[in-house]
N, C-alpha and C positions, 0 to 999 in steps of 0.2 A: 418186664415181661420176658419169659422164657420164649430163646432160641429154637427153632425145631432144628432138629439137624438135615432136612432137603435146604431151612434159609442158611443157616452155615455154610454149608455148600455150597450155593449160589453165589453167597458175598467172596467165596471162596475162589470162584471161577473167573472172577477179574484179574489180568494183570498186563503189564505192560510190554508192548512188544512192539520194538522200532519205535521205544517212545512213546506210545500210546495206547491208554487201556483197552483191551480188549476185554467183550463175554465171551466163553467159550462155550456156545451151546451143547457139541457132540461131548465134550469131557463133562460137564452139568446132565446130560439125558444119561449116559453111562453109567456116570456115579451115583446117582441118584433112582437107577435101577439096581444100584447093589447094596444102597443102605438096607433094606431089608436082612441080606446076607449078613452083615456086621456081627460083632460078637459082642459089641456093646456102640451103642450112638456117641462115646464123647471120643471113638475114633473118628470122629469124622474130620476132623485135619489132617490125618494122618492119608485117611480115601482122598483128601483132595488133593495133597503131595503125588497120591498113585494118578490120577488124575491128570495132574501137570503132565508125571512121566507117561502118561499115555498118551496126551498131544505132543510131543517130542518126538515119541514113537511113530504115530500119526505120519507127522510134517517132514519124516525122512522123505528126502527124492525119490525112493524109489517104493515109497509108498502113499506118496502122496493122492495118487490115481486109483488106488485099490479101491474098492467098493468099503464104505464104514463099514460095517458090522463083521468082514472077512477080518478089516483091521483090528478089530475088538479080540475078536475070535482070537489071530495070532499073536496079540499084544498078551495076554491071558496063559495063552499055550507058553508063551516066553517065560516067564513066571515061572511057571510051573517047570521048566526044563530048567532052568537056573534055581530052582528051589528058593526062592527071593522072601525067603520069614520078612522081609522090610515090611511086604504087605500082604502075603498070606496070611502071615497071622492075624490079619484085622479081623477075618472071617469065620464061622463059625464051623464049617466044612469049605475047606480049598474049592471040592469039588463040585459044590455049588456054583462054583464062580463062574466057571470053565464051561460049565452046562448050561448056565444062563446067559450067557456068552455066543453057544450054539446054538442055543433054542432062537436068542434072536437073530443069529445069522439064517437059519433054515426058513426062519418066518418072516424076515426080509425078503429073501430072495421068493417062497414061496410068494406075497404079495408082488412081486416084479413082474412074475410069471403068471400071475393070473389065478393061482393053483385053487381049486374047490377049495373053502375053508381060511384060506388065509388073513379074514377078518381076523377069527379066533385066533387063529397061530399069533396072530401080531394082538392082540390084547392077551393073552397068554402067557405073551415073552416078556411083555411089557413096555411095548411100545406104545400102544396104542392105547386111551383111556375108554375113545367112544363102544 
């Protein structure tokens, strides 16, 4: 039976830490927001390496407190200011990434806030399935 590449990812998103495996839901909901952007699905080991490096990024001290999706958003902008081909190239426009990136930062925070509309924004960004 063929693989889809969100189960790849998922089997992808376990690993050990302090000994003991972890799920990594936020790098799994991320990554799995940008398989669409891919320029082909048998990158998808490659998204879940970028993955790793974005819980890393994450789990800094002095980011560890930030709001998710800001983290996204900056993890992204890094990339892109280091011109990182390791894993822009995965994508079929960079600036895809960056953008879907903010959309779900503006449409997180829009739902925090209450804001008219922020169902849509958040099924839109693709947070939200209902």
């Amino acid at each position: 039976m063929a693989h889809s590449g969100q189960d790849a990812l998922k089997d992808a998103m376990y690993w050990k830490e302090k000994g003991e495996m972890y799920f990594h839901i936020d790098a799994y909901n991320f990554g799995n927001s940008l398989i669409r952007l891919l320029k082909d699905e048998s990158t998808i080991i490659a998204l879940a390496e970028m993955m790793k490096s974005y819980e890393q990024y994450k789990s800094h001290p002095s980011r560890v407190m930030a709001p998710l999706y800001a983290n996204r958003l900056k993890y992204v902008e890094k990339l892109f200011r280091r011109d990182d081909q390791r894993y822009l190239a995965l994508f079929n426009d960079r600036k895809d990434v960056i953008e879907l990136a903010r959309q779900q930062k503006d449409a997180h925070t829009a739902g925090m806030l209450g804001t008219p509309g922020w169902q849509k924004k958040m099924r839109d960004a693709g947070i939200w399935g209902g």
